[in-house]
DRENPA-3360 file (N, C-alpha, C; in nm, 2 decimals, always signed):
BEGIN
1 = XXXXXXXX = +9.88/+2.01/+4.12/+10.01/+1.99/+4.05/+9.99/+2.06/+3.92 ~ +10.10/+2.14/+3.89/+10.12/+2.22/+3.77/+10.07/+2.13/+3.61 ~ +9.99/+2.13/+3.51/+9.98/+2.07/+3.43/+10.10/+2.00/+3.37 ~ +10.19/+2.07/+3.30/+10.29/+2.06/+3.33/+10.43/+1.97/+3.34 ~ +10.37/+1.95/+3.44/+10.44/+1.84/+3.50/+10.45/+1.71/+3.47 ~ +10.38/+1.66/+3.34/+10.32/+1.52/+3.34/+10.45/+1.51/+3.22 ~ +10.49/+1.63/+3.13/+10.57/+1.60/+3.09/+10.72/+1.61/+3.10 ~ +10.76/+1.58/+3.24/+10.92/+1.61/+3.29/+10.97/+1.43/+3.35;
9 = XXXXXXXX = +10.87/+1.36/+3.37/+10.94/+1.28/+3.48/+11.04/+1.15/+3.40 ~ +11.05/+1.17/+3.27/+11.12/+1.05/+3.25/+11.29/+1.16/+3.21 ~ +11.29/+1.27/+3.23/+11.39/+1.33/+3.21/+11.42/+1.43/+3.38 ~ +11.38/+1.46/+3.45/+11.39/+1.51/+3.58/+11.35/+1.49/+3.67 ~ +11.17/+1.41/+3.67/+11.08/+1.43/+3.75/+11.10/+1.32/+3.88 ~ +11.24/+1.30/+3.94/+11.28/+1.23/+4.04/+11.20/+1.13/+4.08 ~ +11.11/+1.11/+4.13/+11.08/+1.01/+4.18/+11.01/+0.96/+4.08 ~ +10.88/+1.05/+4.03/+10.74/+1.07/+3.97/+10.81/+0.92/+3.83;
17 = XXXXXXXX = +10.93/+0.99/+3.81/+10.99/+0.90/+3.69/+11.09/+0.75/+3.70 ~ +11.02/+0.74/+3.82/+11.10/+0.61/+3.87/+11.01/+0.45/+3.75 ~ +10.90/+0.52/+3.69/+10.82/+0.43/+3.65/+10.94/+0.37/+3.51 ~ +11.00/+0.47/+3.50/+11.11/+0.42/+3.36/+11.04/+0.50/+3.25 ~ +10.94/+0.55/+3.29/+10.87/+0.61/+3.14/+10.93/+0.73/+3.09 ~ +10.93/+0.71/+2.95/+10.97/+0.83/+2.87/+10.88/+0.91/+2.81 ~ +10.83/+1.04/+2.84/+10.71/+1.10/+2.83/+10.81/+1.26/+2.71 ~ +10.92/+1.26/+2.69/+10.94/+1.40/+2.63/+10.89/+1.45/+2.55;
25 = XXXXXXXX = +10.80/+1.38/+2.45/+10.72/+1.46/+2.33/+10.58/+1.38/+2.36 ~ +10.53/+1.47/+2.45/+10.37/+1.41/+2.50/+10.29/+1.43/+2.32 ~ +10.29/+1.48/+2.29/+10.22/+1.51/+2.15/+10.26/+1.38/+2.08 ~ +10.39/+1.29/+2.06/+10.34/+1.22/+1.93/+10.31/+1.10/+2.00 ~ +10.26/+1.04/+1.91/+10.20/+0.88/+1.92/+10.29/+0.77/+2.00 ~ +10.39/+0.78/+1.94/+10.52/+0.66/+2.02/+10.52/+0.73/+2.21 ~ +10.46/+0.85/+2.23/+10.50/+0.86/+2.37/+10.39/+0.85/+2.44 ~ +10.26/+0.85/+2.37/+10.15/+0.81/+2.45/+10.17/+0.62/+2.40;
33 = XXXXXXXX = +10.17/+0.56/+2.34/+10.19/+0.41/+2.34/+10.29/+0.37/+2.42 ~ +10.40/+0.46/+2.44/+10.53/+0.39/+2.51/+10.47/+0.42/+2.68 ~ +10.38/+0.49/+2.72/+10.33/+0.53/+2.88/+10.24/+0.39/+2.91 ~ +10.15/+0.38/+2.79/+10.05/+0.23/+2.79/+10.11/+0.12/+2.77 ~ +10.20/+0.13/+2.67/+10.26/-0.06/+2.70/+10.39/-0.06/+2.82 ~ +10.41/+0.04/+2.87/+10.53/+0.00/+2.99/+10.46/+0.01/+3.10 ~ +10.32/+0.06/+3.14/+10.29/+0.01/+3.21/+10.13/-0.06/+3.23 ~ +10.10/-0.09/+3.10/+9.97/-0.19/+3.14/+9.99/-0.33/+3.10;
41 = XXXXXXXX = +10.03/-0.37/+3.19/+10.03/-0.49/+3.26/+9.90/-0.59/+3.23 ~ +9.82/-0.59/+3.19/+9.69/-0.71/+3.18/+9.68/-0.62/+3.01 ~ +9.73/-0.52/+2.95/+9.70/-0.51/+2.85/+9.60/-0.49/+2.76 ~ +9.50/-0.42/+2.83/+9.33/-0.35/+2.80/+9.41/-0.23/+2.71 ~ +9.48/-0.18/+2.71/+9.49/-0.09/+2.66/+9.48/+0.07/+2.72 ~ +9.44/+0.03/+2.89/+9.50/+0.16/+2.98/+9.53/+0.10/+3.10 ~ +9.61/+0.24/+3.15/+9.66/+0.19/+3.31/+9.58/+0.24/+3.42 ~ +9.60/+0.18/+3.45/+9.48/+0.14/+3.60/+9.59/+0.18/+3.73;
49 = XXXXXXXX = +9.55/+0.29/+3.82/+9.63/+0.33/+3.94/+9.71/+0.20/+4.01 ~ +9.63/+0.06/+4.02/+9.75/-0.05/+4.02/+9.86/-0.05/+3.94 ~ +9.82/-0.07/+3.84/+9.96/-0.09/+3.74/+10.05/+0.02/+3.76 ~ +10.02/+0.15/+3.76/+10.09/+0.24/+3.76/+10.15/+0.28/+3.88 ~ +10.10/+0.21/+4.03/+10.22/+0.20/+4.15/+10.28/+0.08/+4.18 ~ +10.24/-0.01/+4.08/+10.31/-0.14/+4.05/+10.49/-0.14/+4.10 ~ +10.50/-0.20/+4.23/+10.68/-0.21/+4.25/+10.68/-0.08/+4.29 ~ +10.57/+0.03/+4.42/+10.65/+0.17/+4.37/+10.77/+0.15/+4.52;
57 = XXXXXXXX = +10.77/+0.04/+4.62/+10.78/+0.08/+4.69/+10.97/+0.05/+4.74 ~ +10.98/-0.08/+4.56/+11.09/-0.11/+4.50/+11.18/+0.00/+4.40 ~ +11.08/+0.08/+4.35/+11.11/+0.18/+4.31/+11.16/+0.32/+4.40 ~ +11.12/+0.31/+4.49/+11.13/+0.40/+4.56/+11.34/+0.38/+4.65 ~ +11.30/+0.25/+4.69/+11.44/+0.18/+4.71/+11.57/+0.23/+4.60 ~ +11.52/+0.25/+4.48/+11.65/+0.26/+4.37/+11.67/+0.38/+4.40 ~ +11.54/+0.49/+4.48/+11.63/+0.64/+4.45/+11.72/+0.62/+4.61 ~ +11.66/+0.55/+4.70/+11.73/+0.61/+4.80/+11.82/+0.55/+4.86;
65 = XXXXXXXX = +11.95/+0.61/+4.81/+12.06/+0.54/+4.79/+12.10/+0.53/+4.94 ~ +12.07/+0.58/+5.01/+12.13/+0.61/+5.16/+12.03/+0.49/+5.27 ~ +11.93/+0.46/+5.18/+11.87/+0.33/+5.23/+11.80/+0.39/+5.40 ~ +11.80/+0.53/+5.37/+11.73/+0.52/+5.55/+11.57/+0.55/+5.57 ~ +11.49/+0.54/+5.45/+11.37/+0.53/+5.41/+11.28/+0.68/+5.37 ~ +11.40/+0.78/+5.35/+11.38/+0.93/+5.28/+11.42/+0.92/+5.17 ~ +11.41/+1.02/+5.10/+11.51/+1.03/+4.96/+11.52/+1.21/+5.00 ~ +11.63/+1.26/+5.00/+11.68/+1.38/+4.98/+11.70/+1.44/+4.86;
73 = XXXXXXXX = +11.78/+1.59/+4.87/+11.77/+1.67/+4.72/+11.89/+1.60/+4.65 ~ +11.98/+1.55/+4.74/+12.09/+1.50/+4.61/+12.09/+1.39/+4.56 ~ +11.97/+1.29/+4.63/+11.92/+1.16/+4.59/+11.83/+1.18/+4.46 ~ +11.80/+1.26/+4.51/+11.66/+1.31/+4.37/+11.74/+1.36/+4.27 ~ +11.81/+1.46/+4.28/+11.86/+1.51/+4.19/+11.93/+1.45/+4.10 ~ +12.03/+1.31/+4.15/+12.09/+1.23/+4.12/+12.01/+1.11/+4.03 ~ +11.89/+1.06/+4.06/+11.80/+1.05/+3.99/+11.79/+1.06/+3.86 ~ +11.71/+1.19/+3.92/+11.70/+1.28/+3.77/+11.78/+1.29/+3.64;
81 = XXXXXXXX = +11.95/+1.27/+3.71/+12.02/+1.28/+3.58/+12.06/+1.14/+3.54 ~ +12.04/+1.05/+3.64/+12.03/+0.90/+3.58/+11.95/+0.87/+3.43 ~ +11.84/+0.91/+3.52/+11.69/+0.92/+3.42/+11.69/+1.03/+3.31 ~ +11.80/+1.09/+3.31/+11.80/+1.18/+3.18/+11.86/+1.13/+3.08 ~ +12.02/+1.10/+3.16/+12.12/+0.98/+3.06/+12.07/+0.84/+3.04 ~ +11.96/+0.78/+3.04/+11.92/+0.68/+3.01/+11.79/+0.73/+2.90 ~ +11.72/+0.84/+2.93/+11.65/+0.85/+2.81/+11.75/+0.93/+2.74 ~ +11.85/+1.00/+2.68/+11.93/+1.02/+2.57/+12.01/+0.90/+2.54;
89 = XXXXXXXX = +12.06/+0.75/+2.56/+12.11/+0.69/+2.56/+11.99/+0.62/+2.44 ~ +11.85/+0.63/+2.49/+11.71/+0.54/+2.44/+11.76/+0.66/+2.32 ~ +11.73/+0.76/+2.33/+11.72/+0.86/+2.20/+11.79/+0.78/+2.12 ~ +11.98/+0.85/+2.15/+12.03/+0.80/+2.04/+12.01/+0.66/+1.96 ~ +11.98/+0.61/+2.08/+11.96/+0.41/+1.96/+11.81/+0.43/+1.90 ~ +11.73/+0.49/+1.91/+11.58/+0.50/+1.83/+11.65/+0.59/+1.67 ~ +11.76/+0.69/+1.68/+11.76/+0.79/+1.60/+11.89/+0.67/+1.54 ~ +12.01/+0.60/+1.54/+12.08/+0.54/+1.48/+11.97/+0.44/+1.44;
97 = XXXXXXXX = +11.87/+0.34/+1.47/+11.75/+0.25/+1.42/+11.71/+0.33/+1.30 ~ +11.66/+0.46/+1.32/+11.62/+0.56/+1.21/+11.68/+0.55/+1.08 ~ +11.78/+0.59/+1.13/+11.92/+0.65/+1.03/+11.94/+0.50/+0.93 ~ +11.91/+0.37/+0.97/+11.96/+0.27/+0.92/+11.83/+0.23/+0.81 ~ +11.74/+0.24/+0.89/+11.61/+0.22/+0.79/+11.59/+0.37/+0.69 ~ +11.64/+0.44/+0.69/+11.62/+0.52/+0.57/+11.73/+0.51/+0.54 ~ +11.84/+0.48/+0.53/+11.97/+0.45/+0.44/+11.88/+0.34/+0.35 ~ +11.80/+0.25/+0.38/+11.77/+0.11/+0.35/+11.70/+0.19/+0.20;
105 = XXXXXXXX = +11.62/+0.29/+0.21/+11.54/+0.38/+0.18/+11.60/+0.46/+0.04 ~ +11.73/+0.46/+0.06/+11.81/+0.54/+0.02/+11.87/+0.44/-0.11 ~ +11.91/+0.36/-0.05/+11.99/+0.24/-0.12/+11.84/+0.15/-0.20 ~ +11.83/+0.24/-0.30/+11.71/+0.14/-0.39/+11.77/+0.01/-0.44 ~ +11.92/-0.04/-0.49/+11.92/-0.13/-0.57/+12.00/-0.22/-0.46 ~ +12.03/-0.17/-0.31/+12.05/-0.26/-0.18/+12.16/-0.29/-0.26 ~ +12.26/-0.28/-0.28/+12.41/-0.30/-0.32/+12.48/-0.25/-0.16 ~ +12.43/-0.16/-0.05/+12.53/-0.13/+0.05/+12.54/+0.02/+0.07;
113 = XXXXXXXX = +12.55/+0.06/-0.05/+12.59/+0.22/-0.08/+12.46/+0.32/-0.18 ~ +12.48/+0.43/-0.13/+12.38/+0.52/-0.18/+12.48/+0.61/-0.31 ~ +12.43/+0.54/-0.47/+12.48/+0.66/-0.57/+12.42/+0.80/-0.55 ~ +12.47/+0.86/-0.65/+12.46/+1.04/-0.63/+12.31/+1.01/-0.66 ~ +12.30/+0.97/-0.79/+12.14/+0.90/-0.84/+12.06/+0.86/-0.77 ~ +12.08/+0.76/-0.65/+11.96/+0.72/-0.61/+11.94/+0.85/-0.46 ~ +12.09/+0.93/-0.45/+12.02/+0.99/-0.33/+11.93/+1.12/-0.42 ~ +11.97/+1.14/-0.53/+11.89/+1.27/-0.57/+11.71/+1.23/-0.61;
121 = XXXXXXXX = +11.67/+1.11/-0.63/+11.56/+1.06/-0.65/+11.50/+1.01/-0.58 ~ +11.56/+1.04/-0.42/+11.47/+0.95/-0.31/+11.44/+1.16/-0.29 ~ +11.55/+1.24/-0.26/+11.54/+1.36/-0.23/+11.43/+1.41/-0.31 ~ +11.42/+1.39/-0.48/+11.30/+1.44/-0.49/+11.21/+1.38/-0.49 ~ +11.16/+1.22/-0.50/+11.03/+1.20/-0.44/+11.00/+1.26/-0.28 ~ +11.11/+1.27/-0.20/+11.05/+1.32/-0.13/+10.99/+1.48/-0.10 ~ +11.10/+1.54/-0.20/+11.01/+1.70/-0.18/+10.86/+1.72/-0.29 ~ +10.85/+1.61/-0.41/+10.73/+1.64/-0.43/+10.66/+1.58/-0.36;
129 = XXXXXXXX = +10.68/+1.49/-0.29/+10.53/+1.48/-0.18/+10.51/+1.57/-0.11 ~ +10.60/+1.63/-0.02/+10.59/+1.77/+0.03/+10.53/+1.86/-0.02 ~ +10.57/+1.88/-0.13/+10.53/+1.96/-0.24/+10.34/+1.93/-0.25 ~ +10.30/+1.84/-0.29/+10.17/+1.82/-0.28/+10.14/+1.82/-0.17 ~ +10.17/+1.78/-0.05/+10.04/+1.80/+0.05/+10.02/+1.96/+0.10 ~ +10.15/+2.08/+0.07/+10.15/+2.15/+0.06/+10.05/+2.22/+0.00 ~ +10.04/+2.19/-0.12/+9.96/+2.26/-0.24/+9.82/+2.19/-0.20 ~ +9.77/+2.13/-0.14/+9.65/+2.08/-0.08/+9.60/+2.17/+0.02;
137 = XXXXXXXX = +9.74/+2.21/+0.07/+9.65/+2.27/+0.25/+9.66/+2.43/+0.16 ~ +9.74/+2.46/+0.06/+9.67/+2.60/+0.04/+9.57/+2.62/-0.11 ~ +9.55/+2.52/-0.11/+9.39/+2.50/-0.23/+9.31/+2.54/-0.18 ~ +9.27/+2.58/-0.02/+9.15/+2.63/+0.01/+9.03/+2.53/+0.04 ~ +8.91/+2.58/+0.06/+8.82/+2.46/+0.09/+8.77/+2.43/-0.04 ~ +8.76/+2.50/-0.15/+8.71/+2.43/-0.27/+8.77/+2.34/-0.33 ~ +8.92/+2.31/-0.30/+8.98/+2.22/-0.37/+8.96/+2.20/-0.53 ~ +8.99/+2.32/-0.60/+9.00/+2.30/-0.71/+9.12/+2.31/-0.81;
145 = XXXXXXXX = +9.19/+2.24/-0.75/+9.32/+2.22/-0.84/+9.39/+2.37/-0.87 ~ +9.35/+2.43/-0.78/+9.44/+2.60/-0.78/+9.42/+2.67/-0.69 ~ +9.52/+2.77/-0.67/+9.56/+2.87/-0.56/+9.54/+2.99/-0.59 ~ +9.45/+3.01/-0.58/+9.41/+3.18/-0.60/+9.55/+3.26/-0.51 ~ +9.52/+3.41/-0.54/+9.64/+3.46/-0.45/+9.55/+3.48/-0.37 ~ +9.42/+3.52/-0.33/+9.35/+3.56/-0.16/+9.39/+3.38/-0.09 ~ +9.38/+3.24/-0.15/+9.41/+3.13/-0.07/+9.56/+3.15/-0.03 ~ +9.64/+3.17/-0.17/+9.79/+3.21/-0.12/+9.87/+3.28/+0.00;
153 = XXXXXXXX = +9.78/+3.45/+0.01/+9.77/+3.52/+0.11/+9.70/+3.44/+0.24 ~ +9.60/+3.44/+0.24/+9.52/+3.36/+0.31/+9.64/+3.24/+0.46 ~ +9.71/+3.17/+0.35/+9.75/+3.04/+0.43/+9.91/+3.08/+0.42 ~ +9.93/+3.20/+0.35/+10.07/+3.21/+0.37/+10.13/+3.33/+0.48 ~ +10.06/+3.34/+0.63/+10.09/+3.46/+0.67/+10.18/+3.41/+0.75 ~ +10.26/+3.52/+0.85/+10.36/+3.49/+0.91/+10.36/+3.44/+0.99 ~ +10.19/+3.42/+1.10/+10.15/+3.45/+1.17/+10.25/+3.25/+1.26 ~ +10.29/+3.15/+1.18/+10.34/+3.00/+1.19/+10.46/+3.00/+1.22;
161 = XXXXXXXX = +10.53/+3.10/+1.20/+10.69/+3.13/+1.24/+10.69/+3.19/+1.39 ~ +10.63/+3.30/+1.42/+10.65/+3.33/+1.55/+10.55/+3.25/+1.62 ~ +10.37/+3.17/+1.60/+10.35/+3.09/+1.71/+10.48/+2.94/+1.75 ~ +10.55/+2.93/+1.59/+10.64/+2.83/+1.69/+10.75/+2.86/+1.72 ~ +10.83/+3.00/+1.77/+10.93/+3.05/+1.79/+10.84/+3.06/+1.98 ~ +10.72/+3.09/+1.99/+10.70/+3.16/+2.13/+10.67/+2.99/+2.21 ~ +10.62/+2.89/+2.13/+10.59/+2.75/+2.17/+10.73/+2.72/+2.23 ~ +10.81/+2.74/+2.15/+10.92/+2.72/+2.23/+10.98/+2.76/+2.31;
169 = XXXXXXXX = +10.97/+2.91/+2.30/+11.02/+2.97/+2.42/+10.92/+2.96/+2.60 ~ +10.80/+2.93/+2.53/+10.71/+2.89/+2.67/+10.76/+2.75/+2.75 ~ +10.80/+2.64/+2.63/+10.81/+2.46/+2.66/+10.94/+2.53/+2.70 ~ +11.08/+2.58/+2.71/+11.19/+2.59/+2.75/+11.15/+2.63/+2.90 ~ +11.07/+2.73/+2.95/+11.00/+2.85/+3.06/+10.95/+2.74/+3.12 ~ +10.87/+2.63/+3.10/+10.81/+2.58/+3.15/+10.88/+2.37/+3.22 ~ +11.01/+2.46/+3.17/+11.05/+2.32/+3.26/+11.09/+2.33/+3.36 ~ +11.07/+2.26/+3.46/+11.09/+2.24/+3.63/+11.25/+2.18/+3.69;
177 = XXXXXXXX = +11.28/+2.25/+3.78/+11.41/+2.22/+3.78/+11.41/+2.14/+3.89 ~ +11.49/+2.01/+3.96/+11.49/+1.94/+4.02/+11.45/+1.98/+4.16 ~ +11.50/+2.13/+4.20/+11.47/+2.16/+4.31/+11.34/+2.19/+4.33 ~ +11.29/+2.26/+4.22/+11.15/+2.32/+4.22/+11.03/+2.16/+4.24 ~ +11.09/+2.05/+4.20/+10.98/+1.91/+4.17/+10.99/+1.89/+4.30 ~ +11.09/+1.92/+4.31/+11.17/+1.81/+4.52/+11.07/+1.87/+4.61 ~ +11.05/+1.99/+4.62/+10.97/+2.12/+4.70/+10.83/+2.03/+4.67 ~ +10.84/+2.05/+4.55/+10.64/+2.00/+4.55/+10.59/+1.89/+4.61;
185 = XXXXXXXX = +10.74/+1.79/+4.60/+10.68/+1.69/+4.62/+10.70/+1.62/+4.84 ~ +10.79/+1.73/+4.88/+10.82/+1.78/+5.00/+10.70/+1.83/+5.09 ~ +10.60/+1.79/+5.08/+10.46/+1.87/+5.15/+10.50/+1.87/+5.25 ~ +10.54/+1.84/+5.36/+10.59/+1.89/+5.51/+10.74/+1.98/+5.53 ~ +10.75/+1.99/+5.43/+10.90/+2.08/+5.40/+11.00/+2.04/+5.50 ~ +11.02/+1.90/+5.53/+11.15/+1.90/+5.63/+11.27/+1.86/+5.53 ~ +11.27/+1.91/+5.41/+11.41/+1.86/+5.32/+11.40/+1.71/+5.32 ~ +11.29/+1.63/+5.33/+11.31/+1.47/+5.27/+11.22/+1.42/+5.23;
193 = XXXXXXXX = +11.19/+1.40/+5.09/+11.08/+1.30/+5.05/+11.06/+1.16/+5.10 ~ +10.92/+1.11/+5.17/+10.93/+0.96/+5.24/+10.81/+0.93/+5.16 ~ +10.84/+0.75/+5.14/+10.76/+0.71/+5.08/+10.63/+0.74/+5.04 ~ +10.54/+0.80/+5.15/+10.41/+0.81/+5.15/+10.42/+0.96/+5.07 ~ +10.52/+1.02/+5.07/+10.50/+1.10/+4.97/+10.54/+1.14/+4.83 ~ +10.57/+1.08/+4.83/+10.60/+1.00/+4.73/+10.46/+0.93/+4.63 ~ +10.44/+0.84/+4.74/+10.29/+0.79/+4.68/+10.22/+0.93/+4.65 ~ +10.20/+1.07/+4.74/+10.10/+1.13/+4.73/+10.11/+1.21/+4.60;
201 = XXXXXXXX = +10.23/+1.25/+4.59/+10.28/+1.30/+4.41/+10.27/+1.23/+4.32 ~ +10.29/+1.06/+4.31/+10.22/+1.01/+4.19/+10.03/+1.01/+4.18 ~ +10.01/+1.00/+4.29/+9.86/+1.01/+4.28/+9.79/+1.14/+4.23 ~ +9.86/+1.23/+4.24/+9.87/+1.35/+4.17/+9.86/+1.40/+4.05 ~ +9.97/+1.29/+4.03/+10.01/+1.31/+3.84/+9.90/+1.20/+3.79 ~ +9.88/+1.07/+3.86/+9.77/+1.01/+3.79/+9.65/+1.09/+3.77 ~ +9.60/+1.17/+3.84/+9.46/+1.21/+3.84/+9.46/+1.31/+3.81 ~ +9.60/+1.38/+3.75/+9.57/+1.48/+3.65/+9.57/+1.43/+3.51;
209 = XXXXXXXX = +9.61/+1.32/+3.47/+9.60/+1.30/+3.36/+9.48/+1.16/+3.31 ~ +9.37/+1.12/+3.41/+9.25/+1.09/+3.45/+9.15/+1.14/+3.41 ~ +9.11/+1.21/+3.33/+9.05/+1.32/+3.28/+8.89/+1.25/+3.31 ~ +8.84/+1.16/+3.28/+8.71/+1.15/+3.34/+8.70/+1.07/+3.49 ~ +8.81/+1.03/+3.53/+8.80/+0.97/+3.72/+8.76/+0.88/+3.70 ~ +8.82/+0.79/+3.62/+8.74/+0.65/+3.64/+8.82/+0.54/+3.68 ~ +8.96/+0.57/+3.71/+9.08/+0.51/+3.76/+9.17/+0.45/+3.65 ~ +9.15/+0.52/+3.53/+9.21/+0.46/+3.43/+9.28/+0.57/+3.33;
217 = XXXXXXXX = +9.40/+0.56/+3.27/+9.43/+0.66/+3.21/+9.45/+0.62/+3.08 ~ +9.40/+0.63/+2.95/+9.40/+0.57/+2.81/+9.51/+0.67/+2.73 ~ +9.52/+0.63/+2.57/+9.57/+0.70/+2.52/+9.54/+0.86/+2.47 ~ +9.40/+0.86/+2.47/+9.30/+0.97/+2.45/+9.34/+1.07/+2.55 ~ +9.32/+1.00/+2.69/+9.32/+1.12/+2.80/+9.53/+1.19/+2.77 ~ +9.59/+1.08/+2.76/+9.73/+1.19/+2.75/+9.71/+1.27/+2.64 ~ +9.66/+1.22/+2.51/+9.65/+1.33/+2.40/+9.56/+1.48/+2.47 ~ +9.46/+1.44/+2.52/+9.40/+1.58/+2.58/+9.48/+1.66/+2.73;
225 = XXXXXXXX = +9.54/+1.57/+2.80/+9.62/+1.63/+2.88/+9.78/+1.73/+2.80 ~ +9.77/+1.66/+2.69/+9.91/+1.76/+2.63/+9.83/+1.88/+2.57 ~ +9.68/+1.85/+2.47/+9.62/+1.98/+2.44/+9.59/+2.09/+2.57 ~ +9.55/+2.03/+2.69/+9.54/+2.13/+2.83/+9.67/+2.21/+2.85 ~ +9.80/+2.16/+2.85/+9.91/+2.22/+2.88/+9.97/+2.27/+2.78 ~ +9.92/+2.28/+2.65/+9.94/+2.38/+2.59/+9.89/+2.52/+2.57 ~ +9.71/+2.50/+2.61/+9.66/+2.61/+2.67/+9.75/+2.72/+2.77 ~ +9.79/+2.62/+2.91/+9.83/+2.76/+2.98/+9.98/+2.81/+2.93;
% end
């Protein structure tokens, strides 16, 4: 299975994403904790191939709506955009939770409302902290309270604009389209995913992101399975 792949199933990945999990930004913290607390169950702090086929076979029931123990491409597909509009539904209520606690943020004297005053003094405490951690990462390794212009040159090249112009254009390249998942996960190609294969695609995705085989998948191993798929 495509590396890849570990990051599509709570927005496409049909079946794979029946688990409910929201995996879209494998990189930050909240998406490797939100994979461990939705599905570890005894709560060690990783998932265990049990937990993670936990209900799959009730799971498997929600995609196939036709109830005749397949799931097809418009069952999947259908899916998929369930599980798409339900993680943008999650989005927007995490980004309006956001919005409310930095109003809170904004509103120093908690009257309700943000003066011109307090928004211009939260704005600049916030750009001089910017401002300093900035002037830290181009101090150089001596860290002496200054920026030569070779440190200036040095940490100011272009080279941060186009690697994240092409990061993007690779993560756009590299998302899998419903048909393309359905095929993979179709290993006898008769146009119907059946349960047992079903099982065989999650087992897939677990033991790519398994990284030492020990039937457990921690926080550690997703952070290094996102550094792997940024490699290719």
């Amino acid at each position: 299975m495509n590396k890849r792949m570990f990051v599509l199933p709570a927005v496409i990945g049909g079946l794979i994403l029946s688990s409910g999990i929201s995996i879209a930004k494998p990189s930050s913290k909240s998406s490797h904790s939100g994979f461990i607390s939705k599905l570890d169950a005894n709560k060690d702090g990783a998932v265990s191939r049990k937990e993670f086929n936990a209900n799959l076979t009730e799971k498997f029931a929600n995609v196939d709506k036709g109830g005749d123990g397949t799931i097809n491409l418009a069952e999947f597909t259908q899916h998929g955009k369930e599980r798409k509009a339900a993680y943008e539904k999650e989005k927007l209520e995490r980004r309006a939770v956001g919005k409310t606690k930095y109003f809170k943020t904004l509103d120093s004297n908690g009257d309700g409302s943000v003066s011109e005053s307090e928004y211009i003094s939260a704005a600049t405490k916030k750009a001089t902290k910017k401002a300093q951690e900035h002037f830290v990462k181009l101090d150089g390794d001596d860290q002496d309270g200054k920026i030569s212009q070779e440190e200036f040159v040095q940490k100011r090249g272009h080279k941060n604009y186009h690697d994240k112009s092409s990061s993007k254009s690779k993560k756009r390249s590299g998302h899998h389209s419903a048909g393309t998942m359905f095929a993979k996960m179709d290993t006898n190609n008769d146009g119907e995913i059946s349960l047992e294969e079903n099982k065989l695609g999650r087992l897939k995705w677990f033991n790519s992101l398994d990284k030492n085989n020990d039937g457990l998948v921690t926080a550690d191993e997703l952070k290094q399975a996102h550094k792997d798929r940024k490699k290719d």
